[in-house]
C-alpha atoms as one frame of an Amber mdcrd trajectory, in Angstrom:
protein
   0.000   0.000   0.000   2.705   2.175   0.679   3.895   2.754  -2.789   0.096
   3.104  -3.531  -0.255   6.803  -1.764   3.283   7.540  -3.083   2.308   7.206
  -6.545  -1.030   9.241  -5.939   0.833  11.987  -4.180   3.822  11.818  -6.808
   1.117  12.555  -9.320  -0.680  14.963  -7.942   2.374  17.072  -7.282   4.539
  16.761 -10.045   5.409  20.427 -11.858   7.193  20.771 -15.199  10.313  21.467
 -13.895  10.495  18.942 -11.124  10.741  21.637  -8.303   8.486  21.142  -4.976
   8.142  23.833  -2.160  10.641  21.583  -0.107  14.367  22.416  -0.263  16.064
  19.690  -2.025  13.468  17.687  -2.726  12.450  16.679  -6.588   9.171  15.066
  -7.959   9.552  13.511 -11.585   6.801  11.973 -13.804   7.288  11.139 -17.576
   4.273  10.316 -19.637   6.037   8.390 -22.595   9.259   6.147 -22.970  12.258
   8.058 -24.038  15.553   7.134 -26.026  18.829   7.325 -24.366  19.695  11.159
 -23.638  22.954  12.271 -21.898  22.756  14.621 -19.011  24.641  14.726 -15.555
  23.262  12.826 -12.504  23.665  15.285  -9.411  24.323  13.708  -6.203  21.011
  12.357  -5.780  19.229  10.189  -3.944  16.299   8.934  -6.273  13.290   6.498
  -5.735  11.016   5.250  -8.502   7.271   4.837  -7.479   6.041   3.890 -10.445
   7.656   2.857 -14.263  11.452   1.713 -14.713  15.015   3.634 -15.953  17.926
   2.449 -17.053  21.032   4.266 -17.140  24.361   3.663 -18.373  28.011   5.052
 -17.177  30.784   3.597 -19.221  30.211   0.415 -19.339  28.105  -0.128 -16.551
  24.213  -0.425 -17.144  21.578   0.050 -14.003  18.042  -0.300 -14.272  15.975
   0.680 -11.330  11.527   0.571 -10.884   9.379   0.577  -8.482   9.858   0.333
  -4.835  13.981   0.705  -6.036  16.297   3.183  -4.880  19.640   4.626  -7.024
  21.983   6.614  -5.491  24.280   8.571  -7.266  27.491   9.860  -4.965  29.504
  12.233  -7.666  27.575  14.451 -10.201  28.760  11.944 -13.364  27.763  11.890
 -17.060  25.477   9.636 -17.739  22.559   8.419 -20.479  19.256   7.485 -19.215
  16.249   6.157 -20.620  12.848   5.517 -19.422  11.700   1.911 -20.104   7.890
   1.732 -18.967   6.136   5.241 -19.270   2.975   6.238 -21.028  -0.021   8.662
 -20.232  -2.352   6.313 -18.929   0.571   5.159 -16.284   3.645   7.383 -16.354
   6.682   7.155 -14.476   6.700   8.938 -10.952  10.115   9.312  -9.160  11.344
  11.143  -5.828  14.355  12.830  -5.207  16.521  14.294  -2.598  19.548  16.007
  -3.191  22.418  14.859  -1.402  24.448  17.024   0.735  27.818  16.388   2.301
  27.378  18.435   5.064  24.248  17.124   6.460  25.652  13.563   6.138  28.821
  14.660   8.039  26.521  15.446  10.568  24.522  12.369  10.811  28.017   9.809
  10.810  28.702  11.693  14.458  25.518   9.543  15.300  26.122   6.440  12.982
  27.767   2.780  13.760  32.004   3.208  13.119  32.417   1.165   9.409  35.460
   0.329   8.368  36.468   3.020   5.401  36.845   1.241   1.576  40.265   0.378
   0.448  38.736   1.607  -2.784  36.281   4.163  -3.780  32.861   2.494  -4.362
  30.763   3.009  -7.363  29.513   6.478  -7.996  26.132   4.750  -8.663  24.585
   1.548  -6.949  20.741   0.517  -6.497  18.600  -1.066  -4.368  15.601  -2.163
  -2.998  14.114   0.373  -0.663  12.884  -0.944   2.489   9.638  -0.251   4.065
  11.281   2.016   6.357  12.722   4.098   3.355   9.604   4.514   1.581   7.852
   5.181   4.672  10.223   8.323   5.497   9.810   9.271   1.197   5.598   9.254
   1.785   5.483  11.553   4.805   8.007  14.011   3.364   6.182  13.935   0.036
   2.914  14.831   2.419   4.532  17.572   3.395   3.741  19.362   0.252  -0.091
  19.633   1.131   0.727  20.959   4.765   2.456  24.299   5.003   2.346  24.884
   8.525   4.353  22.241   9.022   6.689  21.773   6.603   9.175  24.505   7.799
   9.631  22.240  11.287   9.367  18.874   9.941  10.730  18.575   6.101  14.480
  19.019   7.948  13.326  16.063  10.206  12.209  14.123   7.832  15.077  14.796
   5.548  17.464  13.514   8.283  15.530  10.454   8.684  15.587   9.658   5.080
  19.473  10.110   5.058  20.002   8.266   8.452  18.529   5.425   6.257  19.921
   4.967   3.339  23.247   6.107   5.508  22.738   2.952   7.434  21.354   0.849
   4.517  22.639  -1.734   2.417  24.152   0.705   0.120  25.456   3.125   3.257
  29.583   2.968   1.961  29.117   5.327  -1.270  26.763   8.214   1.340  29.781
   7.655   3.730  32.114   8.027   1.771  30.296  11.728   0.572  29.711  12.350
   4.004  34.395  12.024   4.363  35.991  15.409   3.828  39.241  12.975   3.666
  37.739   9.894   1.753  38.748   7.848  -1.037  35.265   8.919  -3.218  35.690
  12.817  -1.811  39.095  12.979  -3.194  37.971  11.516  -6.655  34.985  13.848
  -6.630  37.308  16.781  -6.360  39.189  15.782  -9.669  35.686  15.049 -11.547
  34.454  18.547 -10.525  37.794  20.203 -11.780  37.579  18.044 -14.867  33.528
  19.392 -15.309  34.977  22.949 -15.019  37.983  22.363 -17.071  36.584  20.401
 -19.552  38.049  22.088 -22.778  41.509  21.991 -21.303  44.199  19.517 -21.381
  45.708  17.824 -18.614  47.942  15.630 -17.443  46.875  12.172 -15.594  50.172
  12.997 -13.584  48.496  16.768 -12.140  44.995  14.849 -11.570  46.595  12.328
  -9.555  48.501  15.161  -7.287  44.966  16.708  -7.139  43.867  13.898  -5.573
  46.839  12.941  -3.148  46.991   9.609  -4.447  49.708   7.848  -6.670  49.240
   7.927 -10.187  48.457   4.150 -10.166  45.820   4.382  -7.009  44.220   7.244
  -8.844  43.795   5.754 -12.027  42.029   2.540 -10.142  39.689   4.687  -7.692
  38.936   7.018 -10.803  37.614   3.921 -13.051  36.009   2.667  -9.795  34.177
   5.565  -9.363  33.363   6.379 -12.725  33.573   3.832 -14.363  35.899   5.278
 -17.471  39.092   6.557 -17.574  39.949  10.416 -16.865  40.361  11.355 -20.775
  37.500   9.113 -21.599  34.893  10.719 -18.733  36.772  14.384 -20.505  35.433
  13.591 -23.807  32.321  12.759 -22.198  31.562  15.849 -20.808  33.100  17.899
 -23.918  30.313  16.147 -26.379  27.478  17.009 -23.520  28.467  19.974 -23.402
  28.562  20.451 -27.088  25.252  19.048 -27.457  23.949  21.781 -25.608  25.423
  24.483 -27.525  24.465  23.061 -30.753  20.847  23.690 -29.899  21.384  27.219
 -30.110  24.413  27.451 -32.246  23.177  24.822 -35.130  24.946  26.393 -38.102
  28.223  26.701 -36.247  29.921  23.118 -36.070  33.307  24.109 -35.921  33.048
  27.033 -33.669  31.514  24.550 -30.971  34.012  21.994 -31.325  36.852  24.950
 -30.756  34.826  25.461 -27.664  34.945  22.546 -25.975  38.561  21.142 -26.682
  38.747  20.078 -30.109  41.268  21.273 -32.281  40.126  18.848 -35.168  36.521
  19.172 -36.256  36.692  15.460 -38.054  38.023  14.409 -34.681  35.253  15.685
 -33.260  32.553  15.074 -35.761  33.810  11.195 -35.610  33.429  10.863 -31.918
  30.401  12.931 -31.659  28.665  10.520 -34.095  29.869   7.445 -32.040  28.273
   8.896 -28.970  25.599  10.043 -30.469  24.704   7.967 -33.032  24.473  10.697
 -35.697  27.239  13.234 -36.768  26.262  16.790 -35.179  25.094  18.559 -38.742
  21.924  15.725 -38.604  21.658  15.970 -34.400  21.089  19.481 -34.484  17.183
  19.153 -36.065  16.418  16.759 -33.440  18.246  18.401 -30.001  15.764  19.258
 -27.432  16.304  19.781 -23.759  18.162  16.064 -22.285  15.544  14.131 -19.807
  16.136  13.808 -16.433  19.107  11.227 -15.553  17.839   9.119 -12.755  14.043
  10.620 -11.527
């Protein structure tokens, strides 16, 4: 019954853009299946009520539904799709962003776990427990009751961490809540890589940036990630051109300066391989990239 009323308030609160009046908190629903479309997860916590997902990173391939949890640890480039969707029974997701600070807070509290030789996946699933979905419903409820919701939605919020902190899949939400952890360090080097993304670098100055050996780095990175640092690069340089594209169509070789590429066949070639068309035939069907994981 439980994921009964979460569907039915999913659905009756679900706006356009996803936003709710609660701080953090993100309500999806999809009316249609989708083809794969790139786009960056967030560090999200993100349960599916109704209708199923699949994403891909690297070579890795998740596919969560109902009454399944995903949690994504590092903001990575992914491609999602939604596999069961359509008007008369859309997908419905939650979502919680996920904070560092506020988990820091709550491992004062938690059970001591011995800390990862190796960073953990930057995306795992499971199934949520009663006790999850339980916490996701009377947040969600939240929504209809103002009065409340300034004294309670933190509460709640804590609760909802506390579990999944404590859950089967508690290592990767530990490791965000570590100023000095294995996935913290790697998360560092992915955000300066997002920001830097048209720039070259040297494996050498990533591994420094992430006080480990080049060797250690390399391993936690592909852990993490699940692609190599110049392969997660490119990545993000072909999102990123995407996005320009759909409002610089006619100018091909002035976006592929932008983001890195000194070769516009380079770039033309490996654009096509991600996304399955070269750019000059993507650009009359780019539209705005579907959510990655609600």
């Amino acid at each position: 019954m439980s994921l009964d009323e979460l569907r039915t308030l999913l659905d009756r609160h679900a706006r356009p853009d996803q936003s709710t009046p609660i701080d953090d908190v993100l309500i999806s629903k999809v009316g249609h299946t989708t083809p794969p479309a790139p786009s960056m997860s967030g560090a999200v916590l993100a349960v599916i009520a109704q209708g199923a997902k699949r994403i891909a990173l690297g070579d890795r391939v998740y596919e969560y539904g109902a009454g399944q949890y995903l949690i994504a640890s590092v903001d990575l480039p992914v491609t999602g799709e939604f596999l069961q969707a359509s008007a008369d029974r859309p997908a419905l997701g939650f979502g919680l962003l996920l904070r560092p600070a506020a988990i820091a807070e709550l491992m004062l509290q938690a059970p001591a776990s011995p800390d990862p030789k190796a960073a953990p996946s930057g995306l795992v699933v499971s199934d949520a427990p009663a006790e999850l979905l339980d916490a996701v419903i009377r947040l969600v409820r939240l929504i209809e009751q103002p009065r409340d919701r300034a004294v309670l939605a933190p509460l709640i919020k804590r609760e909802i961490l506390w579990r999944i902190l404590t859950g089967e899949q508690g290592a990767p939400v530990r490791q965000l809540g570590l100023a000095d952890s294995s996935l913290t360090h790697i998360a560092r080097v992915v955000h300066w890589i997002r920001d830097h993304y048209n720039e070259p670098f040297r494996v050498e100055d990533l591994a420094q940036l992430a006080g480990m050996s080049v060797s250690a780095f390399y391993r936690n990175f592909q852990g993490v990630t699940a692609t190599s640092p110049l392969q997660f690069q490119k990545q993000i340089r072909l999102q990123q051109a995407r996005l320009l594209l759909a409002t610089r169509p006619k100018d091909v070789t002035g976006v592929s300066r932008s983001v890195g590429y000194d070769s516009p066949s380079q770039f033309s070639r490996e654009y096509s391989r991600q996304f399955g068309v070269p750019p000059s035939q993507d650009v009359s069907r780019l539209r705005t990239p579907e959510p990655a994981l609600l």
